[in-house]
C-alpha positions as CSV (number, residue, x, y, z in Angstrom):
1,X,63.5,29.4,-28.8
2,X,64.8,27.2,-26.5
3,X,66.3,30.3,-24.7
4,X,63.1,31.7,-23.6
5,X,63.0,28.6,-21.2
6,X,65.9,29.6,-19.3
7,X,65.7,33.1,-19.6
8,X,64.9,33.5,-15.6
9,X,67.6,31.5,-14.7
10,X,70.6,33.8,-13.7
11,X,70.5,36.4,-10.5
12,X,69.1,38.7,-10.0
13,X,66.2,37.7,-12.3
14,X,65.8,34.6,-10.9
15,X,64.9,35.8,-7.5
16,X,62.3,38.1,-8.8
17,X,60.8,35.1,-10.8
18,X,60.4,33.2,-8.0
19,X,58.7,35.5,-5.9
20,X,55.9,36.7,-8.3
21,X,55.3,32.7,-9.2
22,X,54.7,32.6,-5.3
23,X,52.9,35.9,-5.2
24,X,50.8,35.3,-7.7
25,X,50.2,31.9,-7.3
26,X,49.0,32.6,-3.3
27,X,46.8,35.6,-4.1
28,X,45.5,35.2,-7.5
29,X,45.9,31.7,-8.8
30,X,45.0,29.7,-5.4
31,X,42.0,32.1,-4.8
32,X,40.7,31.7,-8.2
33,X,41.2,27.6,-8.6
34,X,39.0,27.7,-5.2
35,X,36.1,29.5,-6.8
36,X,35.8,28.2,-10.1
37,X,36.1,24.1,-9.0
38,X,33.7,25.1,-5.7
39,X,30.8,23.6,-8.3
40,X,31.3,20.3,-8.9
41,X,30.4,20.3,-12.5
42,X,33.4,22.9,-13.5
43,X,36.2,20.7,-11.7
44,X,38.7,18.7,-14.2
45,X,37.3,15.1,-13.4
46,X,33.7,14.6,-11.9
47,X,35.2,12.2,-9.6
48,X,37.4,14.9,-7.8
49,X,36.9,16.8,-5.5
50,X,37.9,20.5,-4.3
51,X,40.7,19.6,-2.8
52,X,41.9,17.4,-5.5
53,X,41.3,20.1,-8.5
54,X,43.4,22.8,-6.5
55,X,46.0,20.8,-5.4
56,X,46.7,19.0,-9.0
57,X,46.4,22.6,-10.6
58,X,49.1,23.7,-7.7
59,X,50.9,20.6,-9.0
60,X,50.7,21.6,-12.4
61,X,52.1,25.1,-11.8
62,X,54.9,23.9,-9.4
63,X,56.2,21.7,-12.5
64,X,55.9,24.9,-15.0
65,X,58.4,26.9,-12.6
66,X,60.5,24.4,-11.8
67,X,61.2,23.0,-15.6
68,X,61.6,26.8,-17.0
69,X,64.6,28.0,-15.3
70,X,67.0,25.6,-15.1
71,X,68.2,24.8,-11.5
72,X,65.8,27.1,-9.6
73,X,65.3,24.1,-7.4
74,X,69.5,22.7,-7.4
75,X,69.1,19.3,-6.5
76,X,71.8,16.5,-5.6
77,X,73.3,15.1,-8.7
78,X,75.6,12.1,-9.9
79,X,78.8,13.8,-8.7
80,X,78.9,14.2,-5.3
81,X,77.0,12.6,-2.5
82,X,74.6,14.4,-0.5
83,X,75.2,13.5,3.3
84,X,73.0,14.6,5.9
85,X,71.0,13.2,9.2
86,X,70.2,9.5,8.2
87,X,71.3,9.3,4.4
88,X,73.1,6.4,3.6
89,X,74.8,7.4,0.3
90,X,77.8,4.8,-1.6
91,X,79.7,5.2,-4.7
92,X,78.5,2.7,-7.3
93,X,81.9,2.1,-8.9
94,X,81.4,1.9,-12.9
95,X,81.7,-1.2,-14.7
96,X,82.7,-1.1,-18.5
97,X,83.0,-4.9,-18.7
98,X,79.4,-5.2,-19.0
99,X,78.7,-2.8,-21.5
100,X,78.7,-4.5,-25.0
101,X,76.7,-4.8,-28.4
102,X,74.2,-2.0,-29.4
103,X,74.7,-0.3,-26.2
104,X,78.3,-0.2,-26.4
105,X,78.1,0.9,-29.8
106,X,75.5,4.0,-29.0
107,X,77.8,4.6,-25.9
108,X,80.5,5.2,-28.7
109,X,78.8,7.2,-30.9
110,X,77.7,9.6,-27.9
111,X,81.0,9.5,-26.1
112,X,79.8,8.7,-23.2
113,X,81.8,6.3,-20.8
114,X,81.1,4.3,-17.4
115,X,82.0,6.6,-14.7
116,X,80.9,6.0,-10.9
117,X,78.0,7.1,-9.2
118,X,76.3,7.6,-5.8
119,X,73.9,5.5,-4.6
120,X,71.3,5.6,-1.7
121,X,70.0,3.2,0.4
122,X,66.4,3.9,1.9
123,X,65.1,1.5,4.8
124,X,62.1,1.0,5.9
125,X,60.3,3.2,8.7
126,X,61.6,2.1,11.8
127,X,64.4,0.1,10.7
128,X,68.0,1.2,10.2
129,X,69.6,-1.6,8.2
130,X,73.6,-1.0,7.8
131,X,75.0,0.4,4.7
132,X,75.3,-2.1,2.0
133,X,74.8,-4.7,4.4
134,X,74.6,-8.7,2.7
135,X,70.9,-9.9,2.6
136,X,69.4,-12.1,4.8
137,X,68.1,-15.5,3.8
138,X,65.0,-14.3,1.3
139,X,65.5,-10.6,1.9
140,X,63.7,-8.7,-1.6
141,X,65.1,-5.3,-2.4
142,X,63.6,-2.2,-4.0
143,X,66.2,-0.6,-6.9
144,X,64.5,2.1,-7.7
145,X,65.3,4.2,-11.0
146,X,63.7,8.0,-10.4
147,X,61.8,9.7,-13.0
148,X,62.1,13.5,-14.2
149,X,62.4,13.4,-17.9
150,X,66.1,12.1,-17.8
151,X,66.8,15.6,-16.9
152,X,65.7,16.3,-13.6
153,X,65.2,14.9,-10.1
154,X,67.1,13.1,-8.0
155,X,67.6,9.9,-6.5
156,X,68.7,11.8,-3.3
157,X,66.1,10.4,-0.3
158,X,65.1,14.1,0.3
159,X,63.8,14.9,-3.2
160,X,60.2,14.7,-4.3
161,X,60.4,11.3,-5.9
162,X,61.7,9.6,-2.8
163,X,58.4,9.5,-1.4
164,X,57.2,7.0,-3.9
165,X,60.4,4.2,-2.6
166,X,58.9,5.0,1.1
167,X,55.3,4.6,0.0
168,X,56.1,0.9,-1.5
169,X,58.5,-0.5,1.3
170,X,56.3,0.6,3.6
171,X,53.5,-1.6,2.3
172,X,55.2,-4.5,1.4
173,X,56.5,-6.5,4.2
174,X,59.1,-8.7,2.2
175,X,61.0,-5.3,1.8
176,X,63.0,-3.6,4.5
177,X,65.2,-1.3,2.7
178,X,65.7,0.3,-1.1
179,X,68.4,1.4,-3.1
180,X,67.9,4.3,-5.1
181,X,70.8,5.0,-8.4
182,X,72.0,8.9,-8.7
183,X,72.0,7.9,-12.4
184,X,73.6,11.3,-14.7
185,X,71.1,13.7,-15.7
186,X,71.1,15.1,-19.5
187,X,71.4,18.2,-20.9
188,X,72.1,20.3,-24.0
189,X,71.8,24.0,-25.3
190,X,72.4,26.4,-23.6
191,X,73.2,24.3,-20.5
192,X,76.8,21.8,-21.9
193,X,75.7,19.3,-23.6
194,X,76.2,16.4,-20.8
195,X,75.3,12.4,-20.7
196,X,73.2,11.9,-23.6
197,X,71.7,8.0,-23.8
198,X,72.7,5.5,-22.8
199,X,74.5,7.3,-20.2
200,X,71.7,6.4,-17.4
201,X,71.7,3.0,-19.4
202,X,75.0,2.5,-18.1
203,X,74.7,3.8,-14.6
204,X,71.5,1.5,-14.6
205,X,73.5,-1.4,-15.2
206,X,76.4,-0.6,-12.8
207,X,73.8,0.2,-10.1
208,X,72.4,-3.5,-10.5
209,X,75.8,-5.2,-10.5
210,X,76.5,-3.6,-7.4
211,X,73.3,-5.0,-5.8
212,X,74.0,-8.6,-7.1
213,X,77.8,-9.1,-7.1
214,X,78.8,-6.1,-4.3
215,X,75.7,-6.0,-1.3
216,X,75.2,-10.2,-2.7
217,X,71.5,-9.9,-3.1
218,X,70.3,-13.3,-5.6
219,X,68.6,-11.8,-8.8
220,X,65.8,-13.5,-8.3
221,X,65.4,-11.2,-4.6
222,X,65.4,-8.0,-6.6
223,X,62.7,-6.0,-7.6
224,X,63.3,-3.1,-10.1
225,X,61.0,0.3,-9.8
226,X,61.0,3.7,-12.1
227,X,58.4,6.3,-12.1
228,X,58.0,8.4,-15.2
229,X,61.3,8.1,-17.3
230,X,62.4,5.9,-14.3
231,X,59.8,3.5,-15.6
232,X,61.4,3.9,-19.3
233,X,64.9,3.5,-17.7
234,X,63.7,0.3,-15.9
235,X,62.6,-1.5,-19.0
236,X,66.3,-0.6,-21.1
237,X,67.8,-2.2,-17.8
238,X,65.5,-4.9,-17.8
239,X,66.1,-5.2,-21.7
240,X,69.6,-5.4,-21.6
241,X,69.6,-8.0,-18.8
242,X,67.4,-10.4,-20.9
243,X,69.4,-9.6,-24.1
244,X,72.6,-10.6,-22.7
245,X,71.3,-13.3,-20.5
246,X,73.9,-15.7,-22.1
247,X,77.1,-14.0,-21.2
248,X,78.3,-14.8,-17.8
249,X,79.9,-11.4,-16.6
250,X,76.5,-9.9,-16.7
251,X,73.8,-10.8,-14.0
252,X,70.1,-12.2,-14.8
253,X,67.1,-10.4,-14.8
254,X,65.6,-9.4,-11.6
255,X,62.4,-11.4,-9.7
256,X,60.0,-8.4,-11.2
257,X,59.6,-4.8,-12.7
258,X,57.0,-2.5,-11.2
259,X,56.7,0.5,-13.9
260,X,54.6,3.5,-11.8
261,X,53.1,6.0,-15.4
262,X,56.1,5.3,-17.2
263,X,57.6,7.5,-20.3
264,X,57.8,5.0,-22.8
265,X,57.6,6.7,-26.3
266,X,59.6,9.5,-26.5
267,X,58.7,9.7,-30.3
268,X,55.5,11.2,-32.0
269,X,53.9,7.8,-32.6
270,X,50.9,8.8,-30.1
271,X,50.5,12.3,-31.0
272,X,47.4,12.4,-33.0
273,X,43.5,13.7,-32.8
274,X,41.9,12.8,-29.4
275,X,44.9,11.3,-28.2
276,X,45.6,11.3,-24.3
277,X,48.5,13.9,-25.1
278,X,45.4,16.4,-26.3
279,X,42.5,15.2,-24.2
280,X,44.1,14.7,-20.9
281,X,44.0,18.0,-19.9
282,X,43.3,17.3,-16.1
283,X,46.5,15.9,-15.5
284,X,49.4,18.3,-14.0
285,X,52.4,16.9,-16.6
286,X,54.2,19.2,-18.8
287,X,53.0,18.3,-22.6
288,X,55.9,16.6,-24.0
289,X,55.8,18.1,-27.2
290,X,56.3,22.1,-25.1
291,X,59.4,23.4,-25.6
292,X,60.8,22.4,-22.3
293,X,59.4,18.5,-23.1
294,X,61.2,18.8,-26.0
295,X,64.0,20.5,-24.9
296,X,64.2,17.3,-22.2
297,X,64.1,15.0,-25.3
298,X,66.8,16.9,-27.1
299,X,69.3,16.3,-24.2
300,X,68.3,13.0,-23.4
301,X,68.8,12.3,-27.2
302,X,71.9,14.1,-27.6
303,X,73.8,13.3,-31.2
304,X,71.6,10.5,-31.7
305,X,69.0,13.1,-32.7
306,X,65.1,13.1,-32.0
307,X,64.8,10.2,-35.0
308,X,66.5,7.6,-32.9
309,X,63.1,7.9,-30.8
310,X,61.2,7.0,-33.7
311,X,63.0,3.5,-34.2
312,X,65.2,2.7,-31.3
313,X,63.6,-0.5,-28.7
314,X,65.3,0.9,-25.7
315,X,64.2,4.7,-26.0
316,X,60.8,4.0,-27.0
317,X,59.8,0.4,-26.6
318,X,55.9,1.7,-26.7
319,X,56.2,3.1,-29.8
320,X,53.6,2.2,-32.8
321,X,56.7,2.0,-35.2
322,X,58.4,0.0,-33.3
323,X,58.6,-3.6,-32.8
324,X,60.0,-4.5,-29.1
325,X,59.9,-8.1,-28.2
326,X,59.1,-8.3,-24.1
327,X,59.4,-12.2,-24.4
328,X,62.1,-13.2,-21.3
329,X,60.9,-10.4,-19.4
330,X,60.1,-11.0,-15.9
331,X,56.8,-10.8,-14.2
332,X,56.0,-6.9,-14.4
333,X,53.0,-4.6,-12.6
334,X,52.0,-1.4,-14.7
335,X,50.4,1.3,-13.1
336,X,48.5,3.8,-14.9
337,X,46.2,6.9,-14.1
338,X,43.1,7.3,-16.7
339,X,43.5,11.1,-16.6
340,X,47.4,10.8,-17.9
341,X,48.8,12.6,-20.4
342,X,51.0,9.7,-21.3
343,X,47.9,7.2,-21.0
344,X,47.6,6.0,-25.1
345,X,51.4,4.9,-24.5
346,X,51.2,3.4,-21.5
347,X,47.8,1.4,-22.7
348,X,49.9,0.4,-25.8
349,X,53.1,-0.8,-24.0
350,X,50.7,-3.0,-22.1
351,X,49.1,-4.8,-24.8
352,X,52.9,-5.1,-25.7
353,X,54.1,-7.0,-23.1
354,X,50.9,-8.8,-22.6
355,X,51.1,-10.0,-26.5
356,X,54.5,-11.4,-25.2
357,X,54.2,-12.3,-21.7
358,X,50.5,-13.2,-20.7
359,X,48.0,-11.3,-18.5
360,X,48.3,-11.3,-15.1
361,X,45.0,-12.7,-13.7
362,X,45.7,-15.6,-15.8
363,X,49.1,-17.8,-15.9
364,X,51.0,-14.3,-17.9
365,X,53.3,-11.9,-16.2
366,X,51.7,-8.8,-17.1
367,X,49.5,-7.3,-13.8
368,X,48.1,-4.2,-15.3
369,X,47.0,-1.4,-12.9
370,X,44.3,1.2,-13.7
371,X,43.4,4.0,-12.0
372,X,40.9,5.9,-13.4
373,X,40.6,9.7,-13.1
374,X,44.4,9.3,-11.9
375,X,47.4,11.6,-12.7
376,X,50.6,11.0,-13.5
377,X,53.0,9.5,-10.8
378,X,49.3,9.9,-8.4
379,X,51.0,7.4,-5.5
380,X,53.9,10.1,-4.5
381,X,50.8,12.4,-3.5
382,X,49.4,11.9,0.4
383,X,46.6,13.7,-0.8
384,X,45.7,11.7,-3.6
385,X,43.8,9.2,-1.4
386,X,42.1,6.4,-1.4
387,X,43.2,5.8,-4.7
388,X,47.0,6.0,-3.5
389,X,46.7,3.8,-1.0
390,X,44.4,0.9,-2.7
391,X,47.1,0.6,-5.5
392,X,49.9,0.1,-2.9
393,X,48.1,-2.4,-1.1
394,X,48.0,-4.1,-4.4
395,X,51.9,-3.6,-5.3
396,X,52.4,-5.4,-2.0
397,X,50.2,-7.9,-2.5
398,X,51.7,-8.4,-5.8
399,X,55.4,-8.3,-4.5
């Protein structure tokens, strides 16, 4: 089965796939989308409007081509950097001293080892900030985690995702500049079966070393970011950080977390009648539990098998059947849209780490987010207004 998914992947097949999802997307799908949302009471969410229906369907379709076919959009991965006009890439150099206890164990069991990987550096609009330079006095950085279901994406500053590090440094004044991880990307059957967890775990915690002991930045000046699986990546960082807090060679947890729709149960705890996964039909993510969701889950997984979702804290900390203590964790803002597929999770990781931590608008840590009628990951999209821009405004406010 898991064939059919990558069955438009070699040439000349590929080519031809391409142009009839453009062909028929630009003269029958577009067209169509136009005239059944032109009354308001057929669009997906009463709230919307035209513009908003068509353009999260387009959304929707764009994520379908791209996730069949493996590497119909090739973009920059862990093992080479990706110069061009402006990028600012660095090798992250690994670090196996800091990998110990269940990780090091999991790391064993998957064979995966530290290796090095690129970095980039992102400043802000109008400032040009020299690689890796030290911080100044009270200079906050972004270390932003990309999402992309652990097996797409890029942390490149020319893919998709990138636009969500530019949105937030360009709202929040204490930032000038980000630093975004090319952590490794999974995969299995029939592409080699490559960096299974906690491969990105790894990179995760190498990338953060390098910001604290390397560029010199003080902990309590960093500000760790992940959209999507980014989100799930930045809690196992986070995790780790607070679990190991007592043993010198690795750094403390950073100032804050911001989590933008994050993947955090990659079980099927939340799959059940009426659940976001079913009723959130609005919203342009793949369904997890597709083939190509699951197929991402399969490589992220690797030997560790699908079960290890079911019981594991750092794959799938929202999980119903698990118990994952937050407590240590530092002050965190969760965003969420109401018309997410991954919505039940998210909703249940919050009361998680609020049960631990403490709501925000009190003396807790927890600043909880909601958009409602939102999509996944809404903030990357300029058309996605004024709902994009009111929740940055808040991220800053919160930073």
């Amino acid at each position: 089965m898991m064939l059919q998914i990558f069955s438009s992947r070699r040439q000349p097949i590929k080519t031809l796939y391409l142009i009839y999802q453009v062909l028929s997307t630009v003269f029958i799908r577009l067209p169509y989308w136009i005239v059944i949302y032109a009354p308001k009471h057929r669009r997906p969410r009463p709230s919307w409007s035209l513009k908003r229906s068509v353009m999260v369907n387009l959304m929707r379709r764009l994520c379908y081509v791209s996730a069949r076919p493996s590497e119909i959009f090739v973009s920059p991965n862990h093992l080479a950097i990706s110069d061009g006009p402006g990028i600012k890439g660095v090798w992250v150099e690994a670090a196996p001293h800091l990998i110990t206890g269940d990780v090091a164990l999991w790391a064993s069991i998957a064979n995966v080892k530290p290796t090095r990987i690129p970095g980039y550096w992102i400043d802000k609009r109008g400032v040009d900030i020299p690689t890796g330079q030290k911080p100044i006095a009270g200079e906050k950085v972004l270390y932003s985690l990309h999402g992309g279901a652990y097996t797409q994406l890029s942390a490149h500053p020319k893919d998709s995702v990138g636009v969500i590090i530019r949105n937030i440094i360009r709202h929040c004044q204490p930032v000038q500049r980000a630093f975004a991880l090319e952590y490794r990307l999974s995969s299995t059957d029939p592409l080699p079966n490559a960096n299974p967890f906690p491969a990105a775990l790894i990179d995760a915690i190498a990338g953060y070393y390098y910001l604290v002991n390397t560029v010199g930045f003080d902990p309590s000046d960093v500000i760790i970011e992940g959209d999507s699986a980014g989100g799930n990546l930045a809690i196992a960082l986070t995790r780790y950080l607070v679990e190991h807090r007592d043993r010198p060679e690795i750094p403390p947890a950073p100032d804050g977390i911001i989590l933008v729709s994050p993947w955090t149960d990659l079980s099927n705890s939340h799959d059940r009648p009426n659940s976001s996964l079913t009723t959130s039909s609005a919203d342009y993510l793949i369904d997890p539990n597709s083939m190509c969701g699951l197929w991402s889950r399969q490589a992220f997984l690797g030997p560790h098998g699908l079960g290890a979702a079911c019981f594991n804290r750092y794959i799938s900390p929202a999980s119903l059947r698990i118990t994952a203590s937050f407590t240590g964790f530092p002050r965190t803002f969760l965003v969420t849209g109401g018309a997410e597929k991954l919505y039940d999770s998210i909703f249940t990781l919050k009361n998680k780490m609020v049960a631990d931590m403490g709501e925000g608008d009190g003396e807790g840590q927890v600043t909880y987010y909601e958009c409602p009628d939102a999509v996944h990951d809404y903030i990357a999209f300029p058309w996605y207004e004024p709902e994009r821009t009111d929740t940055l405004r808040a991220i800053a406010k919160w930073i």
